[in-house]
C-alpha positions as CSV (number, residue, x, y, z in Angstrom):
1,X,43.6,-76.6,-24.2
2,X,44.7,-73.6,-26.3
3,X,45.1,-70.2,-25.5
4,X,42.4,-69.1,-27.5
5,X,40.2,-71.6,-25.9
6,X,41.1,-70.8,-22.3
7,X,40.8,-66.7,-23.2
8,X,36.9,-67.7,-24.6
9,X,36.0,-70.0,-21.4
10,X,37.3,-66.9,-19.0
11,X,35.8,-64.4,-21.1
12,X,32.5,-65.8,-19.4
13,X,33.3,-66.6,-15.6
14,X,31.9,-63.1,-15.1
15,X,28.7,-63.7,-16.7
16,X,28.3,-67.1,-15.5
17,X,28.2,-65.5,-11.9
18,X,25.8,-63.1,-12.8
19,X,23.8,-66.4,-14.0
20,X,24.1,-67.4,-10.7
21,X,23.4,-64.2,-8.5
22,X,19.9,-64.8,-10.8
23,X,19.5,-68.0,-9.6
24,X,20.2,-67.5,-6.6
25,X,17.0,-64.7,-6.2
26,X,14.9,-67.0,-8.9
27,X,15.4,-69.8,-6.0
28,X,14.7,-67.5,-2.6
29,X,11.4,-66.5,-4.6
30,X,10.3,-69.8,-5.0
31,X,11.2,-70.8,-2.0
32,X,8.8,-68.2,-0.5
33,X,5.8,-68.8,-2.9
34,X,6.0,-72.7,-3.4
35,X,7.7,-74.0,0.2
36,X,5.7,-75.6,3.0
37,X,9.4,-75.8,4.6
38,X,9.4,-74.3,7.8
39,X,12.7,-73.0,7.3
40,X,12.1,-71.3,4.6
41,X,12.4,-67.5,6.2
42,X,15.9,-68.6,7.2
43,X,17.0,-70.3,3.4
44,X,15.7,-67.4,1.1
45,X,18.1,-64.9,3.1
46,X,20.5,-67.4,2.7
47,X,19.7,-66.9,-0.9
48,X,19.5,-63.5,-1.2
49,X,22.8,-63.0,0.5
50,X,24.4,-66.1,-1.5
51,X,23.5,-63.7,-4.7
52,X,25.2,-61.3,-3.2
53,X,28.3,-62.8,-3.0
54,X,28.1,-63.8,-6.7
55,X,27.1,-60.4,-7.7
56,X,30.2,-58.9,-6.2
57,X,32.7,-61.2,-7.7
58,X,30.8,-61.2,-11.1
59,X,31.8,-57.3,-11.3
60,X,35.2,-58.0,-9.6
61,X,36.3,-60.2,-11.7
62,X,35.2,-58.6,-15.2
63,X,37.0,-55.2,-14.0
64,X,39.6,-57.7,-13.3
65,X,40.4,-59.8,-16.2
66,X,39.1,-57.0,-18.5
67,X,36.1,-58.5,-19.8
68,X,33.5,-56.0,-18.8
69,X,30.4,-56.0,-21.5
70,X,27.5,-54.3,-22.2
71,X,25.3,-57.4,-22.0
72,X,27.3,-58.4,-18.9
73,X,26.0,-54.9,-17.7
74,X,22.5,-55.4,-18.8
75,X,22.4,-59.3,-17.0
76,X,24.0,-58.1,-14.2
77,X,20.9,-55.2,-13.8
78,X,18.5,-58.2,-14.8
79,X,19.7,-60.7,-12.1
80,X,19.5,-57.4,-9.2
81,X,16.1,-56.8,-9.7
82,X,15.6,-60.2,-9.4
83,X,17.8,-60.5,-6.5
84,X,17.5,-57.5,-4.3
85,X,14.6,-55.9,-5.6
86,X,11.8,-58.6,-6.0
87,X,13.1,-61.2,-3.6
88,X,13.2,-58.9,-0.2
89,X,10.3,-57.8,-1.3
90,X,8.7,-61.4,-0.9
91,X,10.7,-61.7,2.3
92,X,8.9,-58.9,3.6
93,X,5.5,-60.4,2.8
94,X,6.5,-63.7,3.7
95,X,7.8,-62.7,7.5
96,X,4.7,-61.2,8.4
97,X,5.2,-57.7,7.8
98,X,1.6,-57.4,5.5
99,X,-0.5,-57.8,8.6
100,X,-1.1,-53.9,7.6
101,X,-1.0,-54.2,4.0
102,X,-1.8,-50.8,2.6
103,X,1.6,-49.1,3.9
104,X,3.8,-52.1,3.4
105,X,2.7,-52.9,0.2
106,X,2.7,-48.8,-1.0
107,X,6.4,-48.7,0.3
108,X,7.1,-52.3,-1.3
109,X,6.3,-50.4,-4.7
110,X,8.2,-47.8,-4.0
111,X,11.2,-49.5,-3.4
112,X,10.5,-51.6,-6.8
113,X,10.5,-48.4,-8.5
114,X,13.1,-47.1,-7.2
115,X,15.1,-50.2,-7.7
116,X,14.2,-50.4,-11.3
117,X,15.4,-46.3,-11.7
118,X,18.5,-46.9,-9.7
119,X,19.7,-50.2,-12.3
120,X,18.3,-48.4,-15.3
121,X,20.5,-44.8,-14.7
122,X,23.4,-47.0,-13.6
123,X,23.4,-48.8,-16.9
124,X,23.1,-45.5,-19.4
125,X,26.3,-44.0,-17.1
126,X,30.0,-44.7,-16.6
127,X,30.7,-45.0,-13.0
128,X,34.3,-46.4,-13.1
129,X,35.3,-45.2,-9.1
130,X,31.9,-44.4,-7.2
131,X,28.1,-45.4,-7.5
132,X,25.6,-42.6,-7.7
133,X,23.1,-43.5,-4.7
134,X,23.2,-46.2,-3.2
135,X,23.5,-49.8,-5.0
136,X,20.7,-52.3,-5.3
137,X,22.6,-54.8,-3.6
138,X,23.0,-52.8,-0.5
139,X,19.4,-52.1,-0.4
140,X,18.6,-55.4,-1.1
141,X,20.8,-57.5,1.5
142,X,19.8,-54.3,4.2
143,X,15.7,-54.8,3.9
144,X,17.1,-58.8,4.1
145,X,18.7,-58.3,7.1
146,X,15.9,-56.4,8.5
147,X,13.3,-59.1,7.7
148,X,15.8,-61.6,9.4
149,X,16.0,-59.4,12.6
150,X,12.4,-58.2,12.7
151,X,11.1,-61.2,14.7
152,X,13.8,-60.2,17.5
153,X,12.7,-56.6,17.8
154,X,8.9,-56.0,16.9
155,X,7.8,-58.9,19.0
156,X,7.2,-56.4,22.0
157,X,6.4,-53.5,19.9
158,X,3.1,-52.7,19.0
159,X,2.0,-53.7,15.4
160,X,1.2,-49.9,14.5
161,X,4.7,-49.0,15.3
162,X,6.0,-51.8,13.3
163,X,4.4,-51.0,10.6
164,X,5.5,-47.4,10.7
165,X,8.9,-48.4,10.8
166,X,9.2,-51.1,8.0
167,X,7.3,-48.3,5.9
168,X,9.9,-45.8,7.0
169,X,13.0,-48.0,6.4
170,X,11.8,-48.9,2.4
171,X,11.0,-45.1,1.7
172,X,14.7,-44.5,3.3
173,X,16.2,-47.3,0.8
174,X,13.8,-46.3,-1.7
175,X,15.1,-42.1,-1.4
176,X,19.0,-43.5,-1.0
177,X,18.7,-45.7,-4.3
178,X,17.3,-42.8,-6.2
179,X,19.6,-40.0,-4.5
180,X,22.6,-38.7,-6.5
181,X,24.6,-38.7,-3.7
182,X,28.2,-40.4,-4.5
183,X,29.0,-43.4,-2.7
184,X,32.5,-45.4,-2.9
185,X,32.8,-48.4,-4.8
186,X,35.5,-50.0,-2.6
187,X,32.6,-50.2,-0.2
188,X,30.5,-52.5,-2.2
């Protein structure tokens, strides 16, 4: 293989990731909507967080190998709203949290919103050493670790106070998305 070839075929490991941080939420939500399996509020997590993973080496590795694009940038947004925005979203529905619909699905909009805001300003600015508020992805895989522990916690609580809180914790990640507040990329 030539160097020329070998330059073109890395050129798109980063992208290719980013292909599959999208699958990865693609497959969570239609694990949710289409799945009679009973498991299936343990494998989209899986998913979600499995995007994750992809999502952080996609970036890594274009910084790295200095192949950073502006339609890697644009995918990469794509594939997060996919990932972290939509997906937990479903989760939340999906693990039972809809029983008071009006709040939940109010604060599920929110966050889209926000989500949507967050990726949009990101990709029209350089941020080279910091985020400005906090990244999609940490939104995303918190409200997925909160669907994944809410079983554990809310199961004595009253539904009410549930409710309130799940409202509470989106218009939180919904506020930090949106804030201009710098946070540290090393950290993410």
């Amino acid at each position: 293989m030539g160097e020329e070839m070998k330059n073109k075929l890395i050129k798109h490991i980063p992208n290719t990731l980013t292909l599959m941080n999208l699958l990865c939420g693609l497959s969570a939500i239609l694990v949710l909507v289409q799945s009679e399996n009973p498991h299936k509020l343990l494998v989209a997590p899986a998913l979600i967080m499995l995007g994750a993973f992809s999502d952080f080496f996609d970036g890594f590795l274009a910084r790295k190998l200095n192949v950073v694009t502006e339609i890697g940038k644009q995918l990469d947004s794509f594939s997060d709203m996919i990932t972290f925005g939509i997906a937990p979203i479903l989760l939340i529905n999906y693990t039972s949290l809809c029983e008071s619909a009006l709040f939940i699905i109010s604060s599920s909009s929110i966050f889209i919103m926000a989500c949507a805001y967050r990726l949009a300003r990101y990709n029209l600015c350089d941020f080279s050493e910091h985020f400005i508020g906090f990244p999609i992805t940490a939104a995303g895989l918190s409200l997925t670790i909160y669907c994944l522990l809410y079983p554990f916690w809310c199961s004595s609580l009253h539904p009410h106070f549930c409710t309130a809180i799940t409202t509470l914790f989106l218009l939180l990640l919904s506020v930090m998305m949106i804030s201009r507040k710098k946070v540290a990329r090393c950290i993410f």
